[in-house]
N, CA, C and O of each residue as an XYZ file, in Angstrom:
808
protein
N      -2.746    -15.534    -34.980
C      -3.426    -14.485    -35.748
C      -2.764    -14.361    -37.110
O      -1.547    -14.538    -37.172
N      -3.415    -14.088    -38.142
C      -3.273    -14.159    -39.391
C      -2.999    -12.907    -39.799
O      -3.781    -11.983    -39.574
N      -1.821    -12.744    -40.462
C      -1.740    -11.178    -41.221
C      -3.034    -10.414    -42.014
O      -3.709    -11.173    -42.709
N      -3.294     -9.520    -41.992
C      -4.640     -8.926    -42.734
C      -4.277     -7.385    -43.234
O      -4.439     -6.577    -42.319
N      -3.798     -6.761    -44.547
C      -3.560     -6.111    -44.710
C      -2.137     -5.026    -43.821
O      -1.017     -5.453    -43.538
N      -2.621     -3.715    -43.575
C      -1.264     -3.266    -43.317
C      -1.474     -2.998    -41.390
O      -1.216     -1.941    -40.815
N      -1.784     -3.754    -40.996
C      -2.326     -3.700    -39.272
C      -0.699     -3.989    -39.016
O       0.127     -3.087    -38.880
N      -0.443     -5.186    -38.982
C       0.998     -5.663    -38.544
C       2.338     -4.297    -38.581
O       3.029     -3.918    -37.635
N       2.349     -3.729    -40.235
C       2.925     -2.457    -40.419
C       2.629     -1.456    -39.205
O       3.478     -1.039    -38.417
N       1.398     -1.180    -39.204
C       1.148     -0.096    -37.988
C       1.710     -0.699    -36.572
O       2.255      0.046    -35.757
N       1.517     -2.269    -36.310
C       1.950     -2.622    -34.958
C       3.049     -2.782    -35.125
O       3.479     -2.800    -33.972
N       4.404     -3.010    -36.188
C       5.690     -3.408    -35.721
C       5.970     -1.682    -35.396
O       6.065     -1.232    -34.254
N       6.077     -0.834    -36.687
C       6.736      0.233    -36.366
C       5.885      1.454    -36.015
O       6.452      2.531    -36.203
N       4.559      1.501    -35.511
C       3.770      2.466    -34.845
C       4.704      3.033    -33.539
O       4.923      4.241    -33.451
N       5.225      2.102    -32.558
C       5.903      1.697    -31.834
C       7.432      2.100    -31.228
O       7.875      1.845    -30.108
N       8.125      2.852    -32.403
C       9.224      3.552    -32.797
C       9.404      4.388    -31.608
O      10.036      3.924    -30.658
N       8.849      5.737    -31.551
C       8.972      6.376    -30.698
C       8.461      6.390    -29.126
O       8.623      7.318    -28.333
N       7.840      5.198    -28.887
C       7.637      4.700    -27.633
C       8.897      4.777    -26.277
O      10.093      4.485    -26.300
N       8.142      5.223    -25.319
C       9.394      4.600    -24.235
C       9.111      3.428    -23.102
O       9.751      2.949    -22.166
N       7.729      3.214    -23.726
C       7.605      2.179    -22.319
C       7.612      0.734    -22.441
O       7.094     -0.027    -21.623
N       8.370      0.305    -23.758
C       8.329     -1.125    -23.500
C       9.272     -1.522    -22.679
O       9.947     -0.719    -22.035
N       9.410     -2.706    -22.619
C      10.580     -3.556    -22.272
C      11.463     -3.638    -22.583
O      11.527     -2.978    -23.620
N      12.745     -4.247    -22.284
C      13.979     -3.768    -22.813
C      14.185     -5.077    -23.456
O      13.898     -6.157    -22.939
N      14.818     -4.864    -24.879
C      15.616     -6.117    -25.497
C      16.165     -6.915    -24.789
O      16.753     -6.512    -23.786
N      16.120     -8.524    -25.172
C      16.737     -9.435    -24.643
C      18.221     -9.334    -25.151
O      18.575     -8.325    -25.763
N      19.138    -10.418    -24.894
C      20.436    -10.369    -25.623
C      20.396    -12.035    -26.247
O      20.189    -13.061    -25.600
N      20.700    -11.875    -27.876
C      21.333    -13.355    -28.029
C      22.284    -13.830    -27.992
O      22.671    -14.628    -28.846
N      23.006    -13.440    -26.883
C      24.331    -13.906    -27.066
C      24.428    -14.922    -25.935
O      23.831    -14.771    -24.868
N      25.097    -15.815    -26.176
C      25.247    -16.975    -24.934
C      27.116    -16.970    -24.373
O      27.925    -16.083    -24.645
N      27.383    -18.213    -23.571
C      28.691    -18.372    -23.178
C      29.485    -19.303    -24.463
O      30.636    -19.738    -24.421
N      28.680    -19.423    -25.373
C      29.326    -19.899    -26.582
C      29.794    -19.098    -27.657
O      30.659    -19.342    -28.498
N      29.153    -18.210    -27.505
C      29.217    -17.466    -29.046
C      31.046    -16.578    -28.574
O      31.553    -16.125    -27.548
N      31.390    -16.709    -29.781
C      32.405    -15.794    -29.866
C      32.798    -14.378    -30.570
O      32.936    -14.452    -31.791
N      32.949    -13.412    -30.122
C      33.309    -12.559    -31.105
C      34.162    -12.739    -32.372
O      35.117    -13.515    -32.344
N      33.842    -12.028    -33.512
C      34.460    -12.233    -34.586
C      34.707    -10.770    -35.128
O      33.963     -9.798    -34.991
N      36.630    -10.880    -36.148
C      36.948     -9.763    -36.370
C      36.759    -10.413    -38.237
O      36.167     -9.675    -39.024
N      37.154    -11.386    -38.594
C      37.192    -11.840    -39.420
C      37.075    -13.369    -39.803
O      37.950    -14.135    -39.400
N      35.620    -14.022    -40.864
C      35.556    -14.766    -40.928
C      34.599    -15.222    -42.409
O      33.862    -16.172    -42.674
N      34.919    -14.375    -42.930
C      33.608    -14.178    -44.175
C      33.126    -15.382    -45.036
O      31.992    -15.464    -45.509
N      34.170    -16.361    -45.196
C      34.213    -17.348    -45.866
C      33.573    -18.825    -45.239
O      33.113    -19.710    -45.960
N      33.632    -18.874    -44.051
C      33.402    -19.756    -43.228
C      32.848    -19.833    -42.065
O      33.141    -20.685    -41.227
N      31.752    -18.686    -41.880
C      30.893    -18.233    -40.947
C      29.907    -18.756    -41.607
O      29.657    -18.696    -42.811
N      28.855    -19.744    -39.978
C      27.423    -20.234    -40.780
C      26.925    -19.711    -39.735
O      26.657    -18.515    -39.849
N      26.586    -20.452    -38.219
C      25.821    -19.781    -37.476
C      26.289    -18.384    -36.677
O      27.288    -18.558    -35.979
N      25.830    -17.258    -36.665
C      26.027    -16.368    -36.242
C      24.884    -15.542    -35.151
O      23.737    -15.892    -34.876
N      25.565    -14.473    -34.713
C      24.560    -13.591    -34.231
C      25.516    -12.194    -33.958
O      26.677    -12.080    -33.566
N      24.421    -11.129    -34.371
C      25.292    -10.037    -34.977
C      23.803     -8.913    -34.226
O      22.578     -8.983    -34.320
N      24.783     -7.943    -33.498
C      23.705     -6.319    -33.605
C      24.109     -5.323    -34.368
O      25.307     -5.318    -34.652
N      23.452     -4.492    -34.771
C      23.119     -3.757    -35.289
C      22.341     -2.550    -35.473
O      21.238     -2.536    -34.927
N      22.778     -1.322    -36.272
C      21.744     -0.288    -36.171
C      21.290     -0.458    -37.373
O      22.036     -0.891    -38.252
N      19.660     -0.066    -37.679
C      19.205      0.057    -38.700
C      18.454      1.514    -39.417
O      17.816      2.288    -38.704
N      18.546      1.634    -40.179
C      17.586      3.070    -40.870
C      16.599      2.177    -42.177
O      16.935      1.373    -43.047
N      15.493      2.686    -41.853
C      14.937      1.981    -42.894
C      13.586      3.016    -43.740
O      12.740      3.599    -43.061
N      13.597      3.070    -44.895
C      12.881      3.867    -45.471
C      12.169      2.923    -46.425
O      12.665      1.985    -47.050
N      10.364      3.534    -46.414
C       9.473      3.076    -46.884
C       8.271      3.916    -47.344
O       7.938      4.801    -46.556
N       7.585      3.804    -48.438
C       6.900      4.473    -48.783
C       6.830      6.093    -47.957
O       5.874      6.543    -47.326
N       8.412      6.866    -48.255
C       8.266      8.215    -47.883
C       8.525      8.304    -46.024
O       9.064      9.290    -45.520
N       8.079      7.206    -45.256
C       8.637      7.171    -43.979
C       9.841      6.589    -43.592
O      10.043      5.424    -43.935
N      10.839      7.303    -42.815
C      11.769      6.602    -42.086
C      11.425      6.020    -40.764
O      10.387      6.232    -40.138
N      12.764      4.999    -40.291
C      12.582      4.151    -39.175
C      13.847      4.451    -38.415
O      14.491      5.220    -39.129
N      14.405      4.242    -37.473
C      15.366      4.127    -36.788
C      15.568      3.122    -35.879
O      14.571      3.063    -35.159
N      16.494      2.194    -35.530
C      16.366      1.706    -34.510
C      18.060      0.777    -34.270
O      19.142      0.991    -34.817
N      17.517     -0.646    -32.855
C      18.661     -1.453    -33.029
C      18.221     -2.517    -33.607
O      17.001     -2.446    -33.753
N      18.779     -3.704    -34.097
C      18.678     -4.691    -34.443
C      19.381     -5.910    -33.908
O      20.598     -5.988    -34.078
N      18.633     -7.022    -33.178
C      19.800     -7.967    -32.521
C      19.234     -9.073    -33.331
O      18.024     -9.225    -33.502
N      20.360    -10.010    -33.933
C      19.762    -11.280    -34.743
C      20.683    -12.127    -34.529
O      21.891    -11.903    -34.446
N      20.050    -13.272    -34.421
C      20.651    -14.878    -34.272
C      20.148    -15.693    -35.280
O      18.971    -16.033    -35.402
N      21.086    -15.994    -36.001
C      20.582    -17.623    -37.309
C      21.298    -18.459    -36.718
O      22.485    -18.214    -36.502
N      20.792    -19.458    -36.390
C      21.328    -21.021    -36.200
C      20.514    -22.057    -37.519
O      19.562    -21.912    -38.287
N      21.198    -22.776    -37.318
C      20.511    -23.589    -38.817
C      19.505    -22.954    -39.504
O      19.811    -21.904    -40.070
N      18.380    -23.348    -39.585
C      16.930    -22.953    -39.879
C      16.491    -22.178    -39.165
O      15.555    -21.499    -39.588
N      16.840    -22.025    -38.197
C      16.073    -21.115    -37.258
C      16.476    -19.410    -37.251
O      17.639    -19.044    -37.421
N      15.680    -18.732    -37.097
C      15.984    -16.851    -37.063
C      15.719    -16.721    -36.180
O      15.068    -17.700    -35.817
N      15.846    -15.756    -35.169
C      15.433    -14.862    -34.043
C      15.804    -13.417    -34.500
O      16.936    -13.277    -34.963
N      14.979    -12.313    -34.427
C      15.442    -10.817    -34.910
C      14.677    -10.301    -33.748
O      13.646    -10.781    -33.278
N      15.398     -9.145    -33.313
C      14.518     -8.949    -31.736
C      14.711     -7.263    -33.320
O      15.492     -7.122    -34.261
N      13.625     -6.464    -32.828
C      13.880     -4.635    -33.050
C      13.504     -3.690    -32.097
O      12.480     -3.703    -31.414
N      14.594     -2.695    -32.100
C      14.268     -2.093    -30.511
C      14.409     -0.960    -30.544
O      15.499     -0.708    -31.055
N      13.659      0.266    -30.149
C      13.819      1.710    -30.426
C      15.682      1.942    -30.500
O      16.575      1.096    -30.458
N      15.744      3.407    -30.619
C      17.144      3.814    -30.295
C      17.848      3.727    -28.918
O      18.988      3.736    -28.454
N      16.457      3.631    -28.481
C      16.618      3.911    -27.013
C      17.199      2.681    -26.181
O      17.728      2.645    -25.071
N      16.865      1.527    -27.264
C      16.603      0.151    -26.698
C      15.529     -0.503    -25.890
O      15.732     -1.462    -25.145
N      14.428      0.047    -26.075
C      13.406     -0.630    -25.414
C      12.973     -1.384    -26.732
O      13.119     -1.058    -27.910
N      12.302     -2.670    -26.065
C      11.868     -3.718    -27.731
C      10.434     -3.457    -28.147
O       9.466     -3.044    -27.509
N      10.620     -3.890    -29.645
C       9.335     -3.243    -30.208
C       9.033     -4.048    -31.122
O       8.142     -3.601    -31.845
N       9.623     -5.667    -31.568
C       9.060     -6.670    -32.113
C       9.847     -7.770    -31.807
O      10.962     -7.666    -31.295
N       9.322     -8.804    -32.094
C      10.514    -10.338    -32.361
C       9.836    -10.798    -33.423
O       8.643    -10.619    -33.668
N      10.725    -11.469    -34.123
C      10.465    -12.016    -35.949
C      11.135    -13.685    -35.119
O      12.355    -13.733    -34.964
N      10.527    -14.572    -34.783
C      11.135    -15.659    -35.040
C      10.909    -16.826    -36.380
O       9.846    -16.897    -36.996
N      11.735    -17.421    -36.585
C      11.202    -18.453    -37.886
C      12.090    -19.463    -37.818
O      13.212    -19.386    -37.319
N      11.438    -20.720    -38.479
C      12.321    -21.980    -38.203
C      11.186    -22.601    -40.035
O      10.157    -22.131    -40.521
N      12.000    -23.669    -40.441
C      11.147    -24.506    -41.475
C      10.054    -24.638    -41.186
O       9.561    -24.485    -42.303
N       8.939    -24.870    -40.315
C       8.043    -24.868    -40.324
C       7.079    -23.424    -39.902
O       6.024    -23.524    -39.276
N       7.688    -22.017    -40.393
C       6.934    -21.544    -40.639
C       7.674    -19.755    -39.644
O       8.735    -19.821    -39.024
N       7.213    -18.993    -39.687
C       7.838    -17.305    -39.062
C       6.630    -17.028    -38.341
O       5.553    -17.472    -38.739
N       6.752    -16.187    -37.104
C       6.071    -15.660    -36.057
C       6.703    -13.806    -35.588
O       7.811    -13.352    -35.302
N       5.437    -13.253    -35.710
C       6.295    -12.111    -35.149
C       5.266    -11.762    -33.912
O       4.046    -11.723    -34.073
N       5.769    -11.571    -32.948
C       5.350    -10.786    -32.022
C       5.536     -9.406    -32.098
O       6.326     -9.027    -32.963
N       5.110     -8.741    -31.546
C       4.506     -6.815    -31.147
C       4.644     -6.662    -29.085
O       4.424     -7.307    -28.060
N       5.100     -5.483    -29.511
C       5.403     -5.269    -28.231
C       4.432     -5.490    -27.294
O       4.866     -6.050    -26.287
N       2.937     -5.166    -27.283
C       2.006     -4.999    -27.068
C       1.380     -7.063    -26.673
O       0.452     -7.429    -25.953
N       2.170     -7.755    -27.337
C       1.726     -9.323    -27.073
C       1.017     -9.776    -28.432
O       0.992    -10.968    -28.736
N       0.472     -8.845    -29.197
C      -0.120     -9.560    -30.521
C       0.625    -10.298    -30.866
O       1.702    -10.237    -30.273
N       0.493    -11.360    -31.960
C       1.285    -12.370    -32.367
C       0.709    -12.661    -33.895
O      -0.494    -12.859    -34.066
N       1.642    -12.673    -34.976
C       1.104    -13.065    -36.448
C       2.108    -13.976    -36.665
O       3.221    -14.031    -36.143
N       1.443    -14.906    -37.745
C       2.320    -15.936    -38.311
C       1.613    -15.866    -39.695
O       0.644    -15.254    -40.146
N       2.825    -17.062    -40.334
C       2.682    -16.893    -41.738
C       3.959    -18.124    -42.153
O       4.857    -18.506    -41.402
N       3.736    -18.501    -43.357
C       4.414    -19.668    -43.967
C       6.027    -19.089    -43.867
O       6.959    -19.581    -43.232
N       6.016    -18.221    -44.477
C       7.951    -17.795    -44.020
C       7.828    -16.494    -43.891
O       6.848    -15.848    -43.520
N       9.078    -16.071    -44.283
C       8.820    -14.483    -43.814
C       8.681    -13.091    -45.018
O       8.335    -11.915    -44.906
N       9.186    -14.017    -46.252
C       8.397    -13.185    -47.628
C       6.982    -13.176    -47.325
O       6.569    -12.109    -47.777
N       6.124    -13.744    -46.850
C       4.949    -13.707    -46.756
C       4.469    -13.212    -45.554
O       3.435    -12.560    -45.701
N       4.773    -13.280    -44.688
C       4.623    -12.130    -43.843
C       4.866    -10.554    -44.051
O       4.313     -9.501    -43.734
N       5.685    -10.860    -44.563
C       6.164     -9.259    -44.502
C       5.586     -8.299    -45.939
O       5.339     -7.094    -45.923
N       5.460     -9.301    -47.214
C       4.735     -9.104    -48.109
C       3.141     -9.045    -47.720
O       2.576     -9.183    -48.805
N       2.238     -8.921    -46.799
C       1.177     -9.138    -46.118
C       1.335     -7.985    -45.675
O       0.554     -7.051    -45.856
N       2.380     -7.952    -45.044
C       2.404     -6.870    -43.524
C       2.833     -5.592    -44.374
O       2.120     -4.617    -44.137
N       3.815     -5.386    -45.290
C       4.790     -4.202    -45.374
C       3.767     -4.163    -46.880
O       2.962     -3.249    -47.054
N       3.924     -5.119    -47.734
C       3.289     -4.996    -49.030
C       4.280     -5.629    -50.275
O       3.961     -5.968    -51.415
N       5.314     -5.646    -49.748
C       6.393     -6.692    -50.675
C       7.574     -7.915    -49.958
O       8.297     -7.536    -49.037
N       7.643     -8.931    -50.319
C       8.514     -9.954    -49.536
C       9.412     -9.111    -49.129
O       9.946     -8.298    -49.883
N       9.690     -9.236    -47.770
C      11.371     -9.145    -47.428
C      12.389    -10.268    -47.546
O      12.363    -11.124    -46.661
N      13.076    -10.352    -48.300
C      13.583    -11.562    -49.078
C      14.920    -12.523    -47.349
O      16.123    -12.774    -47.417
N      14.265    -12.682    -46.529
C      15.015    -12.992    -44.944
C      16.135    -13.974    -45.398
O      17.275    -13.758    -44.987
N      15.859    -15.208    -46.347
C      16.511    -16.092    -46.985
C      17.968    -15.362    -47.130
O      19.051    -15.673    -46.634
N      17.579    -14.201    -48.048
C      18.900    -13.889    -48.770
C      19.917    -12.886    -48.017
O      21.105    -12.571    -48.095
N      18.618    -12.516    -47.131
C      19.666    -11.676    -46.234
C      20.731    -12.393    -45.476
O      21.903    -12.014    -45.470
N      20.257    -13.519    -44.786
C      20.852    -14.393    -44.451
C      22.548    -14.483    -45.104
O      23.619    -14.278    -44.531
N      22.257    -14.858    -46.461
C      23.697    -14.162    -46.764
C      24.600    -12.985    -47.267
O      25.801    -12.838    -47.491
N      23.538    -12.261    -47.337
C      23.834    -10.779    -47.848
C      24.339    -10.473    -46.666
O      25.438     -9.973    -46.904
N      24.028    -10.505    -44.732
C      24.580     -9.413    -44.162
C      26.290    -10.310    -43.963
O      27.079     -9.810    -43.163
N      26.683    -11.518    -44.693
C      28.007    -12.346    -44.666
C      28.735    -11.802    -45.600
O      29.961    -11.697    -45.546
N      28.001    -11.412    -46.541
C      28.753    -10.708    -47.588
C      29.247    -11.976    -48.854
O      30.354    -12.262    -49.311
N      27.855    -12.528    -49.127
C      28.132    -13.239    -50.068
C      26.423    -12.985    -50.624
O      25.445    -12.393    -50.167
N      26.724    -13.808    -51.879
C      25.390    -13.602    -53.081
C      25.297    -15.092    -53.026
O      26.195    -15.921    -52.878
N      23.463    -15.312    -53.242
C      23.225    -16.743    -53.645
C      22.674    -16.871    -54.640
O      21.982    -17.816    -55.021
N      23.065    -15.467    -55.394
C      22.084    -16.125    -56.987
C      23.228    -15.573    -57.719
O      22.772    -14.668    -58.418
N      24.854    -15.707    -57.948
C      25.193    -15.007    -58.859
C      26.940    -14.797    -58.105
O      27.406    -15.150    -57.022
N      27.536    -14.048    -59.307
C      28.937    -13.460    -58.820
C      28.426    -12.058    -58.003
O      27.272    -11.630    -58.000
N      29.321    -11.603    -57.477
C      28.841     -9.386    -57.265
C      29.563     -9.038    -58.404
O      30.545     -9.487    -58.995
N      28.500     -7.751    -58.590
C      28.856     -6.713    -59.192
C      30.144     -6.376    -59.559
O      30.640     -6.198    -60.671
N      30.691     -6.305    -58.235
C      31.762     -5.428    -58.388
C      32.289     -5.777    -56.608
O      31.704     -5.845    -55.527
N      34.054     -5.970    -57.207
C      34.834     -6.573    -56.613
C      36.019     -5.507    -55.770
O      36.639     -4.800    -56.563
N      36.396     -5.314    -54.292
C      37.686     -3.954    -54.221
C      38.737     -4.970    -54.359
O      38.805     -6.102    -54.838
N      39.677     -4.006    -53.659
C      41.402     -4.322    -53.846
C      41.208     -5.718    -53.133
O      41.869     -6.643    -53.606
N      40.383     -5.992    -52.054
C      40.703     -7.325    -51.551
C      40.152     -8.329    -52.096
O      40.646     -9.422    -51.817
N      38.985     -8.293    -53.022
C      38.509     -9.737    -53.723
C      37.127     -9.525    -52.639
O      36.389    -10.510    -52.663
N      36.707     -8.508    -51.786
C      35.318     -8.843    -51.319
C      34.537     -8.116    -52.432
O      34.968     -7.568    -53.446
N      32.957     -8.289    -51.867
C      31.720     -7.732    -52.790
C      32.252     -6.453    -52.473
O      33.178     -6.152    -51.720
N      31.403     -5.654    -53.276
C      31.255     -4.279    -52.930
C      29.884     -3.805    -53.078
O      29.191     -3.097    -52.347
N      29.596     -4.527    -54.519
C      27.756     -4.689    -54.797
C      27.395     -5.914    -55.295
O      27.911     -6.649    -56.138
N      26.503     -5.986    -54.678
C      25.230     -7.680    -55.596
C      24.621     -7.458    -55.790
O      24.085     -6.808    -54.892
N      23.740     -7.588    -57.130
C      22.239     -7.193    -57.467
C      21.643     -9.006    -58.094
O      21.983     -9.886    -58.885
N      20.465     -8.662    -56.974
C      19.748    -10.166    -56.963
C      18.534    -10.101    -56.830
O      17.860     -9.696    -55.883
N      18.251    -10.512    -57.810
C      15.978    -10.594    -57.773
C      15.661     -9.369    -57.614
O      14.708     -8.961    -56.950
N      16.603     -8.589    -58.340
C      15.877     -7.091    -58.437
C      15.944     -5.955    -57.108
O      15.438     -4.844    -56.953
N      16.721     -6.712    -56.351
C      17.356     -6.065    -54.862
C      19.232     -5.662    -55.523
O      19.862     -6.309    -56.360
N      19.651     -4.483    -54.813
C      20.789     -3.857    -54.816
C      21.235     -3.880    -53.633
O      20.674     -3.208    -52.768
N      22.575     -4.825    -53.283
C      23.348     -4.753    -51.806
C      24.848     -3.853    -52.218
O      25.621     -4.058    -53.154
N      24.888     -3.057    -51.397
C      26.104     -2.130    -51.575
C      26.623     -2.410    -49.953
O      25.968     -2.098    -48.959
N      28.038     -3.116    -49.950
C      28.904     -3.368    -49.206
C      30.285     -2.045    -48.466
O      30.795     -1.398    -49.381
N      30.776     -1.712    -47.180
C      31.700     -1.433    -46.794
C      32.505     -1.994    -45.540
O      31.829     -2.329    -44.567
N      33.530     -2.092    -45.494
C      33.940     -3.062    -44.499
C      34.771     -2.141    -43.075
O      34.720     -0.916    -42.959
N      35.073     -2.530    -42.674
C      35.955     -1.496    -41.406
C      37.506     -1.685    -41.002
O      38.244     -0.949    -40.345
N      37.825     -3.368    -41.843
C      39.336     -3.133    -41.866
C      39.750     -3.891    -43.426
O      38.918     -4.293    -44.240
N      41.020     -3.946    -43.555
C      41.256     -4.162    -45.068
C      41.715     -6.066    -45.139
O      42.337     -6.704    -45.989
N      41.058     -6.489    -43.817
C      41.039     -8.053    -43.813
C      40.729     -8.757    -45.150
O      39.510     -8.763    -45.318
N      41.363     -9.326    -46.116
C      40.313    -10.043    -46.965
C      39.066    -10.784    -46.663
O      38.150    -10.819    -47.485
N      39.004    -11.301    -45.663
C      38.202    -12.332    -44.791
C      36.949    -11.496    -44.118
O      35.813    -11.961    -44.015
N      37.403    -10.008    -43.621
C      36.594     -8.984    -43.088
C      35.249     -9.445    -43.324
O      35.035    -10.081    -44.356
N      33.966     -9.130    -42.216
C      33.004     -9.561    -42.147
C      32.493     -8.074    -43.039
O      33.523     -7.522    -43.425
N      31.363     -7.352    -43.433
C      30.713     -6.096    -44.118
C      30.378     -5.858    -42.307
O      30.091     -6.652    -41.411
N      30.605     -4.208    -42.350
C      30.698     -3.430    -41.435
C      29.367     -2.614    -41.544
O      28.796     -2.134    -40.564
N      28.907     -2.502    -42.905
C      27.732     -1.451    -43.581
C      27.361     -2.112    -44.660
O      28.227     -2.789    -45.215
N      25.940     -2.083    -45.246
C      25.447     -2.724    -45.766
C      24.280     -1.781    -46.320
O      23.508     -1.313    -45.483
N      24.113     -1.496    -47.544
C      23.121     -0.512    -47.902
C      21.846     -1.390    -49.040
O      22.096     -2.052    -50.048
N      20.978     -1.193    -48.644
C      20.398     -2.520    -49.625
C      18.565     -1.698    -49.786
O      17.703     -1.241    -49.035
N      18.773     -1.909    -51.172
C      17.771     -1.105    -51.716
C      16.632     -2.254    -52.755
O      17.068     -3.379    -53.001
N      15.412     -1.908    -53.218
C      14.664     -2.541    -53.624
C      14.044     -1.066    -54.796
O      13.063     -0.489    -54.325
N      14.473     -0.592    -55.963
C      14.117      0.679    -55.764
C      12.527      0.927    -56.177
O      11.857      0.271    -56.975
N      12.159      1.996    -55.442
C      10.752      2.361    -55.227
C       9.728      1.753    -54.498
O       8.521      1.994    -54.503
N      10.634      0.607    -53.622
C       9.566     -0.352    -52.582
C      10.559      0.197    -50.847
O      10.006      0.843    -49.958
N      11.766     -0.192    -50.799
C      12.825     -0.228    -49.851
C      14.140     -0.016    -49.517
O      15.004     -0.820    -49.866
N      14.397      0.988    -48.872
C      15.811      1.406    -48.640
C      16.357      0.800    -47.462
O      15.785      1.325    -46.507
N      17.304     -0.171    -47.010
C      17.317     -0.389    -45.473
C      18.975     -0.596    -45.495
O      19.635     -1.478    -46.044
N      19.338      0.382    -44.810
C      20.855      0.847    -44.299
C      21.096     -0.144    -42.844
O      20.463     -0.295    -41.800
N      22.122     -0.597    -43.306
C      22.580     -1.605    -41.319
C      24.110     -1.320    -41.211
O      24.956     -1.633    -42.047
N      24.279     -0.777    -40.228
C      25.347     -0.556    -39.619
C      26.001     -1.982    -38.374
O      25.896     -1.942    -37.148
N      26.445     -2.761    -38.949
C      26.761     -3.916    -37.660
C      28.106     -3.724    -36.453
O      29.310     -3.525    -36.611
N      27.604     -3.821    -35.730
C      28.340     -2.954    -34.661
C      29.306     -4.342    -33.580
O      30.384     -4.169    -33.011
N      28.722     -5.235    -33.591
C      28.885     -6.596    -33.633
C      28.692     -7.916    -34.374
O      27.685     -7.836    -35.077
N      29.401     -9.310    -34.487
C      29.620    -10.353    -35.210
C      30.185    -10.984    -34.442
O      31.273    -10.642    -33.978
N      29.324    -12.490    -34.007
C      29.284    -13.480    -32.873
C      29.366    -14.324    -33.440
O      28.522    -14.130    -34.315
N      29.959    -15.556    -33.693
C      30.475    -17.012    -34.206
C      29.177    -17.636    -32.833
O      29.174    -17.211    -31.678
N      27.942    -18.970    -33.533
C      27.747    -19.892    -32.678
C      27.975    -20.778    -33.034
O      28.185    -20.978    -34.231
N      28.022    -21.620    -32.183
C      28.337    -23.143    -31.957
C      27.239    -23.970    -31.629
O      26.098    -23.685    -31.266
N      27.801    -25.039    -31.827
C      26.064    -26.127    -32.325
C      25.517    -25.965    -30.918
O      24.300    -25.779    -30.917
N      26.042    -25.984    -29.811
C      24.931    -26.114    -28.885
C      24.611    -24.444    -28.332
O      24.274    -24.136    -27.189
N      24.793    -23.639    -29.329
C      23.772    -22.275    -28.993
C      22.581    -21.856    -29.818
O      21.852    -20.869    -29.919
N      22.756    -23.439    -30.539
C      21.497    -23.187    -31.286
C      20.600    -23.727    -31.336
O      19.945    -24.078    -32.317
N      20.348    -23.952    -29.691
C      19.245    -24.673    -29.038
C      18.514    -23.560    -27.975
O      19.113    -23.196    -26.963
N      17.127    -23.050    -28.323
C      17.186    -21.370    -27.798
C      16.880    -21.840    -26.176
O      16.808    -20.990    -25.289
């Protein structure tokens, strides 16, 4: 099924205050490792998270569980409660989101989905390294006592960084990332999982 205006919007987060879905899967395997610090040399990961997200005047709440292995994404979103309420998968040949409900949309990547669905790209690429705590178009802003980001401003997006110990290496603990007058989306990461090549075979 093909994105068509703001339907997808109503089916990912209509969904929010629901209690009867299903419960989130977990991506975590017998490979992945926890991580306290690795900022520099972390590629495949998988990390949860809480999210707050504000949009045209509405807020969101929820969890967030995500796995990048090479090319590939998996983002499960799941009330507070933890029951699930979408999956975003994507690989090079193209992003899929499912709805709790079984609908299914696709689309060439996921700026275009979500620019379809929400009304402006969600830039997934860059998040990719924004929640590592690095920039791919540029130096940051602005640097603390340890030499990490603190802010990046890229393609007209604002990432504001905090960390939870004074590691130089420290992974971002909080992550505030704004688009202004399109998107506010606050992530709190509560976990950071190191994978290994063979967990990134789903």
């Amino acid at each position: 099924m093909r994105l068509g205006g703001n339907s997808c919007l109503r089916s990912l987060f209509g969904v929010l205050g629901a209690l009867s879905l299903s419960a989130c899967a977990s991506f975590l395997s017998p490979a992945a490792e926890p991580l306290l610090a690795q900022r520099d040399g972390l590629q495949d990961f998988a990390l949860e998270a809480r999210f707050s997200l504000r949009h045209e005047e509405k807020s969101y709440t929820g969890h967030l569980s995500w796995r990048h292995a090479g090319s590939r994404d998996n983002l499960l979103l799941a009330s507070p409660f933890g029951q699930g309420m979408a999956e975003i998968a994507g690989d090079a040949s193209g992003v899929r989101l499912t709805t709790s409900d079984g609908k299914t949309y696709t689309a060439a990547d996921a700026e275009t989905l979500t620019h379809q669905a929400l009304g402006f790209p969600l830039p997934l690429k860059n998040l990719v390294d924004w929640v590592r705590g690095r920039s791919s178009g540029g130096e940051p802003e602005a640097l603390d006592a340890f030499g990490r980001p603190l802010r990046v401003r890229q393609d007209g997006w604002r990432i504001d960084y905090e960390y939870d110990s004074d590691d130089p290496q420290a992974l971002p603990g909080r992550l505030f990332i704004e688009r202004a007058g399109l998107l506010e989306l606050r992530l709190r990461i509560d976990e950071w999982h190191a994978l290994h090549d063979e967990s990134a075979t789903p």
